[in-house]
N, C-alpha and C positions, 0 to 999 in steps of 0.2 A: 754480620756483613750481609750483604744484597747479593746474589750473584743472575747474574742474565745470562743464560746459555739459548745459542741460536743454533737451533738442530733443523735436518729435515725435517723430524716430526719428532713430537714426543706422543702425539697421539697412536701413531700408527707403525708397525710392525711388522711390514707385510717387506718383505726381501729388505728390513733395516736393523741389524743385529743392533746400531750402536744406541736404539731406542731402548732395549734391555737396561742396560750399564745406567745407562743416563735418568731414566726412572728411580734405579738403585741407588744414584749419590747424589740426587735432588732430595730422596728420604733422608740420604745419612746425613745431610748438612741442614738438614728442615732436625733432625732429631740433637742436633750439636746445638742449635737456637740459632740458626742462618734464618733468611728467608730465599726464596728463591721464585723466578722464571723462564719459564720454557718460552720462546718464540719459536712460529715457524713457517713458511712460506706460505700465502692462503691457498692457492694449487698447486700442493708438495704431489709430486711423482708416486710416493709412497701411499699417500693416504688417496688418492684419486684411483689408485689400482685396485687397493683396499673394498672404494664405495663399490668401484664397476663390480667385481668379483662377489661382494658378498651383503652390501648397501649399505644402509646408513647403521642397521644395529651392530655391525663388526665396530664400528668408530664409537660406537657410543660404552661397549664394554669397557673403554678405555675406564673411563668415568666411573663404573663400576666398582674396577679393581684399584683404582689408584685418584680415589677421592680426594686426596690430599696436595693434588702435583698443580698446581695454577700454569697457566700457558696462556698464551695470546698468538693473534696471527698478522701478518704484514703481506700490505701490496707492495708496499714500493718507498723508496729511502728516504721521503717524508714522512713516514710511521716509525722511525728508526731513533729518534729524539726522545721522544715520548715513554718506550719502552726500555732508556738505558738512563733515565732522567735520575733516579736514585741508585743507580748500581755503582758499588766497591769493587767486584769483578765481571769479567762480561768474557764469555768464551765462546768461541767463535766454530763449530764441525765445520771438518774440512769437505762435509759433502752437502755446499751452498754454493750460491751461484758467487762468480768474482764482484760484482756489483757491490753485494752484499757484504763482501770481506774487506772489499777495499774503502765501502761507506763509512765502514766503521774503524776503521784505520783512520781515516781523515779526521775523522771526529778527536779520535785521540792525539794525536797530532795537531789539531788546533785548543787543545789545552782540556778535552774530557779527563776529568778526575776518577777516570778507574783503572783499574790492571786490566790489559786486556791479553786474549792467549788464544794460540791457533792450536784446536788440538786434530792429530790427525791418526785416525784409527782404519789406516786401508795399506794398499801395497801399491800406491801408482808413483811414488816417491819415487821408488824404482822401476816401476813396468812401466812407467809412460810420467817422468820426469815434468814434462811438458807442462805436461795440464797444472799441477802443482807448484811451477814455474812459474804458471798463468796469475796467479792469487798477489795480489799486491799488499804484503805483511810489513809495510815500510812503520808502519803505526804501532807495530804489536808487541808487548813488552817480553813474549815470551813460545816458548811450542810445545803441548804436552805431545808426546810419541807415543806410540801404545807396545813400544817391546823398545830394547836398548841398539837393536840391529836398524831401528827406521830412528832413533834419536843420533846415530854416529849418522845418518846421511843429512840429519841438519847443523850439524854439526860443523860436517867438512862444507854445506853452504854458506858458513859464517855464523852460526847461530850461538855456536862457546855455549857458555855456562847459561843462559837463557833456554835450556832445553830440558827438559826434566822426562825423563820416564816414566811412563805413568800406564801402565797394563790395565785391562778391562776383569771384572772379577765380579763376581757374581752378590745378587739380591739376594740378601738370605732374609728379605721381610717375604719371600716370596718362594723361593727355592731353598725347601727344606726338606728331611727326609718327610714321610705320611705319619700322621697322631698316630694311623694304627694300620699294622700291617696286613694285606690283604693275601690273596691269592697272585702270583707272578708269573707269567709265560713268555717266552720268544724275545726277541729283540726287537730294539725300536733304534731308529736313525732320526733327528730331525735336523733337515738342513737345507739350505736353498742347491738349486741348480750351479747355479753362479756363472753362466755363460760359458759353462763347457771347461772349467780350467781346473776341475779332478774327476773329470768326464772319466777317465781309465782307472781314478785310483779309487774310482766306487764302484769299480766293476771288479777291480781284485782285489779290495779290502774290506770291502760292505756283502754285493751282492752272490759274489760265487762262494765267499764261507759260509754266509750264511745258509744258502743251498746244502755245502756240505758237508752244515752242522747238522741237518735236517731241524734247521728252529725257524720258526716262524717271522715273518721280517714285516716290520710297520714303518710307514714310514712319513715324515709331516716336510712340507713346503712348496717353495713355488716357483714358478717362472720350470719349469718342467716339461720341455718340447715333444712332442710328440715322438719320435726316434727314441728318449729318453723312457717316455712312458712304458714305449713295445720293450724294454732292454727289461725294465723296471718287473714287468707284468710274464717277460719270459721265463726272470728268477724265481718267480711266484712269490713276488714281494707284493705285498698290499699300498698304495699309493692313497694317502686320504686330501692332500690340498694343505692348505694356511693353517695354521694352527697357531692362535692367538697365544702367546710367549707367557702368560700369567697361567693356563692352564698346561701346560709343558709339565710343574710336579706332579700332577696326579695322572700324566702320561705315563710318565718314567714310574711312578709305582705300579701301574700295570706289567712292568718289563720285568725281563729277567738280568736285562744288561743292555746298555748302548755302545756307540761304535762314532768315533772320532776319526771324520780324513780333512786332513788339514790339504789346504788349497796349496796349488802345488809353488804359489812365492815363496808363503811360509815355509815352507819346507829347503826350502834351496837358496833366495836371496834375501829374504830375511827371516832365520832363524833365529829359534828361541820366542817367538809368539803363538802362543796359541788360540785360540779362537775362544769368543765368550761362551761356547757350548761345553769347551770344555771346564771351566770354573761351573756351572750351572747346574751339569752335570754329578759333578761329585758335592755339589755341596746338597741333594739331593739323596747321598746315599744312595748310590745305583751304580754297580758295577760297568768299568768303562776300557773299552778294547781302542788304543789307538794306533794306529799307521805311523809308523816312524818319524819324528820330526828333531829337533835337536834341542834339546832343553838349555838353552847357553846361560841361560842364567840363574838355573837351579831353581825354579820356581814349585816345581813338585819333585816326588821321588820316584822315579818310573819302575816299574815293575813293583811298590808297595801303594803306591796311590790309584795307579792303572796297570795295564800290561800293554806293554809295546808286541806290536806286529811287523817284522821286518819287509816281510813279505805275506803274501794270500795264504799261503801254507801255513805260516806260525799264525795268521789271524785264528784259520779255520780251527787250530791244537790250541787256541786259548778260546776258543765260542765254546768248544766239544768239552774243555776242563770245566768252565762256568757252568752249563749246563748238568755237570756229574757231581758236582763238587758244593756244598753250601757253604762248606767252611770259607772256604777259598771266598766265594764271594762274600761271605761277610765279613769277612779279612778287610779286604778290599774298599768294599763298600764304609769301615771305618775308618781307614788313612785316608781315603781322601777326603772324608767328611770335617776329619780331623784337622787336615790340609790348608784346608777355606775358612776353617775359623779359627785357626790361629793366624792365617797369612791375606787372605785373597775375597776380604768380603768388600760390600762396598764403602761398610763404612772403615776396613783400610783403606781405603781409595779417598776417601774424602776427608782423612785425616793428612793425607801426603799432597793432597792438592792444598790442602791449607798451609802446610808448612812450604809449597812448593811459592803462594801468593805471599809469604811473610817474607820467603829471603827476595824474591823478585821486589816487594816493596809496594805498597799502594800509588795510584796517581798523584791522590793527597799527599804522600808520605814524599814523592819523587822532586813534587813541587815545590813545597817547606824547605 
């Protein structure tokens, strides 16, 4: 089969996790004998922030690392024909403009021959209903959710059995432990700012244990305001900027351990998702300390895959054990490695997106 997915960017990475994953199971379904397409805006937000901040060779790495991923770009909804002209599926990120969602809604609705599907990997379902509201999915055969807690709220929108769960899970053509192991120091955090919404819970579960582990704190991403930077620079955390998501393993083999704070939706209205950092993470082989979140649907095993941090205190008693203890972390460091390849790579994910596009039914198949 063909598949078309329209992402912000599949080039660029710059405050866009779901360009990870999406990288991950474009390989997995190009390695099953799919072919596939990335489109993407031609002045995506992402990739413009990208050029300013860092120029043209940040974007060109892409190419580098991921030679094998074809994409194209669009202006405007006369480009839209052309790029979905051979496609069996066509899926739609829910972080595009409505134009674009509803373009292609009509298309399918006026008789296109493919499955089309709204997949949606954020939290505004619930913070801001509105905006998601906004999207005209009248065309769309179907909605991947990225945790079972955002798949019940389309659910009760009328969505029934059209809605499939579908969690973000880590590259492992990419995210593996190192051929060979080096020398390991300190902690490392990589994560965006995100507009202030675990502004607190990186100050008691990231930066004050770290402090008083006495371990050294690195730390990668962006959109980091200046108030943020002095908080950052008072812990005597090291701040380095963007750090392009394909070089992220041989960060984390510099480490001693990472440190997972789920944004504070997850954690309270839709539990039980976690963030693609943390799949990334252990499938890396790198011991990982998270802040409490609620595992509802058993996707790892807490306290043998990571260690939960209730609070700043037990963070600080599980940096201090990490740091004494090798065992422990190479305990650690094999359940979750363990974890990801039997459960949470990508190409799980592209094996349940296929079985998710069989029971849904092709255009072709809906037509017959």
């Amino acid at each position: 089969m063909r598949f078309v997915w329209f992402t912000h960017s599949l080039r660029s990475c710059w405050n866009h996790g779901n360009a990870h994953f999406l990288r991950g199971v474009l390989r997995a379904l190009q390695a099953r004998g799919h072919s596939t397409l990335a489109c993407e805006p031609a002045a995506g937000w992402s990739a413009a922030n990208l050029l300013r901040e860092h120029g043209a060779p940040a974007l060109d790495g892409f190419s580098v690392s991921f030679p094998d991923l074809a994409w194209r770009s669009y202006a405007c909804a006369a480009d839209l024909a052309a790029l979905v002209q051979d496609a069996d599926v066509v899926v739609v990120h829910e972080w595009n403009e409505p134009w674009l969602v509803a373009a292609l809604g009509a298309m399918r609705l006026r008789g296109a021959r493919f499955t089309l599907l709204f997949h949606d990997t954020h939290h505004r379902a619930v913070s801001d209903p509105d905006a998601i509201r906004a999207f005209d999915l009248d065309g769309y055969d179907g909605v991947l959710a990225f945790g079972e807690a955002l798949a019940e709220v389309y659910r009760a929108w009328g969505w029934g059995a059209r809605v499939t769960t579908w969690h973000e899970a880590a590259d492992t053509t990419v995210f593996h432990p190192p051929a060979a192991e080096g020398p390991r120091e300190g902690l490392v955090w990589i994560g965006n700012w995100g507009d202030g919404e675990r502004a607190a819970e990186i100050e008691e579960f990231l930066l004050r244990p770290a402090r008083a582990a006495g371990l050294p704190l690195d730390i990668h991403g962006v959109r980091y305001p200046a108030d943020a930077l002095r908080r950052l620079a008072a812990h005597g955390a090291r701040y380095h900027g963007w750090l392009p998501n394909a070089q992220a393993p041989a960060v984390f083999a510099r480490h001693l351990a990472t440190l997972h704070v789920p944004r504070r939706y997850y954690a309270t209205l839709l539990p039980g998702i976690p963030t693609i950092r943390v799949f990334e993470a252990l499938a890396c082989g790198i011991p990982l300390v998270s802040a409490s979140w609620e595992d509802s649907e058993g996707l790892f095993r807490p306290g043998e895959d990571f260690l939960v941090a209730r609070d700043g205190a037990e963070a600080t008693r599980h940096l201090r054990a990490l740091a004494a203890e090798p065992a422990l972390r190479a305990r650690l460091a094999a359940n979750g490695l363990a974890t990801i390849r039997a459960r949470h790579s990508c190409d799980h994910r592209a094996a349940e997106l296929l079985a998710a596009v069989a029971r849904l039914g092709t255009r072709a198949e809906q037509a017959a």
